[in-house]
Legacy VTK file of the C-alpha trace (Angstrom):
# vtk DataFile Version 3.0
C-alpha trace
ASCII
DATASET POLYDATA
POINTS 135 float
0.000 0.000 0.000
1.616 3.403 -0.734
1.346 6.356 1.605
1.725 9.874 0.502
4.152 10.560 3.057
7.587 9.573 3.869
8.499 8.604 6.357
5.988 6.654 8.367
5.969 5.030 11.452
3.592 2.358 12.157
3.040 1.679 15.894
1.293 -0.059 18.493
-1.223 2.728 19.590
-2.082 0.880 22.754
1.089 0.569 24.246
2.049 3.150 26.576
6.141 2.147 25.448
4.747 2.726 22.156
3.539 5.831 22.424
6.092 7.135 24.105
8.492 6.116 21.522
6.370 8.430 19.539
6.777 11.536 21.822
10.084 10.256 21.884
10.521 11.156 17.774
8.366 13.625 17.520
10.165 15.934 20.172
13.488 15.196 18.288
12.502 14.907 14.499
14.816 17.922 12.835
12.043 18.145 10.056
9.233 17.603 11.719
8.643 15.153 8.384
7.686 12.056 10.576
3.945 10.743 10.066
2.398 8.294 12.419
0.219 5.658 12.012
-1.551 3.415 14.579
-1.534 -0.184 13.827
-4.880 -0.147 15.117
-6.383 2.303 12.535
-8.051 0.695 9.437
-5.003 1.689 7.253
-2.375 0.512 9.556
-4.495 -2.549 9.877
-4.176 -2.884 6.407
-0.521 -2.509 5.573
0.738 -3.993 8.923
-1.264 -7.679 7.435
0.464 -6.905 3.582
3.974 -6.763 5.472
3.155 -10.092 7.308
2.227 -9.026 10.753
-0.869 -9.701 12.624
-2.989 -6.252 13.681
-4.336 -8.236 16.413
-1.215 -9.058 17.796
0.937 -6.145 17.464
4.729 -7.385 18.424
7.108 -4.777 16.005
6.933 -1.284 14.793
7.088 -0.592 11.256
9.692 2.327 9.510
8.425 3.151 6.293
10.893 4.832 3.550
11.748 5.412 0.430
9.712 2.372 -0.518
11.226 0.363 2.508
9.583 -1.420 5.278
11.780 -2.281 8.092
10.721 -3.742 11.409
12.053 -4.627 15.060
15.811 -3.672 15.355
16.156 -2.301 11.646
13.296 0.043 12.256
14.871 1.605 15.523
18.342 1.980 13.844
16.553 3.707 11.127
14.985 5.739 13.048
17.829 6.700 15.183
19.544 7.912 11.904
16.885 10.191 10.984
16.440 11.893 13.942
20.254 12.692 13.249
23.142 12.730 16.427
23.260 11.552 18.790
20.350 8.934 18.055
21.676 8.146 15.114
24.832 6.211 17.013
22.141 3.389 17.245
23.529 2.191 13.797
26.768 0.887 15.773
24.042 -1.724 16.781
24.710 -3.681 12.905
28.008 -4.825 14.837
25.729 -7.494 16.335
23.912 -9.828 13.824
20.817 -9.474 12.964
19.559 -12.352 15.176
20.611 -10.837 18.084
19.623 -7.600 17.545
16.085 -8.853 17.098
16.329 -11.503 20.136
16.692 -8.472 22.025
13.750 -6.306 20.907
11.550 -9.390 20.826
12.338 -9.694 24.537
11.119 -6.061 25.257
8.381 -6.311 22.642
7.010 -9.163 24.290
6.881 -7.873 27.869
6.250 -4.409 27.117
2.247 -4.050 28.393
3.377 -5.987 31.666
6.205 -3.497 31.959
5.090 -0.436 30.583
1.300 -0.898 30.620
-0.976 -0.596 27.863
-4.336 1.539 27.291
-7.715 0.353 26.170
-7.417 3.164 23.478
-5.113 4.638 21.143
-3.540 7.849 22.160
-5.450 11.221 20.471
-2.719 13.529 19.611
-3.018 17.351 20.232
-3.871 19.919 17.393
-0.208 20.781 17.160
0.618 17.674 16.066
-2.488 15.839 14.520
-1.642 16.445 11.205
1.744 14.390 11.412
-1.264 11.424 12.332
-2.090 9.868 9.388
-5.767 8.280 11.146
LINES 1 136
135 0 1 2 3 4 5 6 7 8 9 10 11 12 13 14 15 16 17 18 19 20 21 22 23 24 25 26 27 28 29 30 31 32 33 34 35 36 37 38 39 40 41 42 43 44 45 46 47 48 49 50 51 52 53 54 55 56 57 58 59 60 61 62 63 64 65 66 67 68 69 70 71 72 73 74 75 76 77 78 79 80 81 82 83 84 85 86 87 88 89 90 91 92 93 94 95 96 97 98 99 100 101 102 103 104 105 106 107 108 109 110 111 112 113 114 115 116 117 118 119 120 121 122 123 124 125 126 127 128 129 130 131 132 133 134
C-alpha cells in the first residue's frame, strides 16, 4: 500500500512504550517530516497484514521509507539515523547480527504491556501535532 508521506511510522497505539516512543521522535525529528500511524487504525491494519504481521497481535513497529519497510531492530536503527546525532549512534548496533539484535527487541516487545502498561485506546494527539497522524 503506498502512503503519501515519507516517512511513516507504524506503531502499536495501545502501548504506553509505544507511544512514548512516539513523543520520543516527535520531540526530536529535525524536520518535523515524521507521520504516524496506529496499527490499530483501518489503514495501519491494512498494511501492517500486507507486510506479514498480525494487527491483532501487534509485536514490532514498522519504519516506512523510500519504498522500505523495516521492522524490530532495523526500524529503531533507522529511526535513530533520521532523527540525526546523537540517536543516530544506534547504527553501531549492525556490529551485532541481525539475530541478536532482534532476540533483544523481541524480549522487550514481548513484555512491554506488563512493563510499561498498555491503554484500552489509542492515544489522540493534540492539534499541534495531529496532522503528522495519518488516522
Amino acid at each position: 500500500m503506498h502512503l503519501p508521506h515519507d516517512p511513516v511510522m507504524l506503531f502499536d497505539g495501545v502501548c504506553h512504550l509505544c507511544n512514548s516512543s512516539v513523543g520520543f521522535v516527535i520531540r526530536r525529528d529535525p524536520r518535523a517530516g515524521v507521520h504516524f500511524l496506529p496499527v490499530q487504525s483501518p489503514r495501519g491494519r491494512e498494511i501492517y497484514r500486507s507486510h506479514g504481521h498480525d494487527p491483532d497481535q501487534p509485536d514490532t513497529i514498522l519504519w516506512m521509507t523510500g519504498g522500505q519497510v523495516l521492522s524490530r531492530s532495523d526500524a529503531i536503527m533507522a529511526i535513530g539515523k533520521h532523527l540525526g546525532f546523537p540517536w543516530s549512534l544506534a547504527v553501531v548496533g549492525r556490529v551485532l547480527p541481525r539475530r541478536t539484535r532482534d532476540w533483544l527487541y523481541d524480549f522487550i516487545a514481548k513484555r512491554r504491556y506488563r512493563w510499561f502498561g498498555r491503554s484500552s485506546t489509542c492515544m489522540v494527539p493534540t492539534p499541534g501535532i495531529r496532522a503528522r497522524f495519518l488516522e
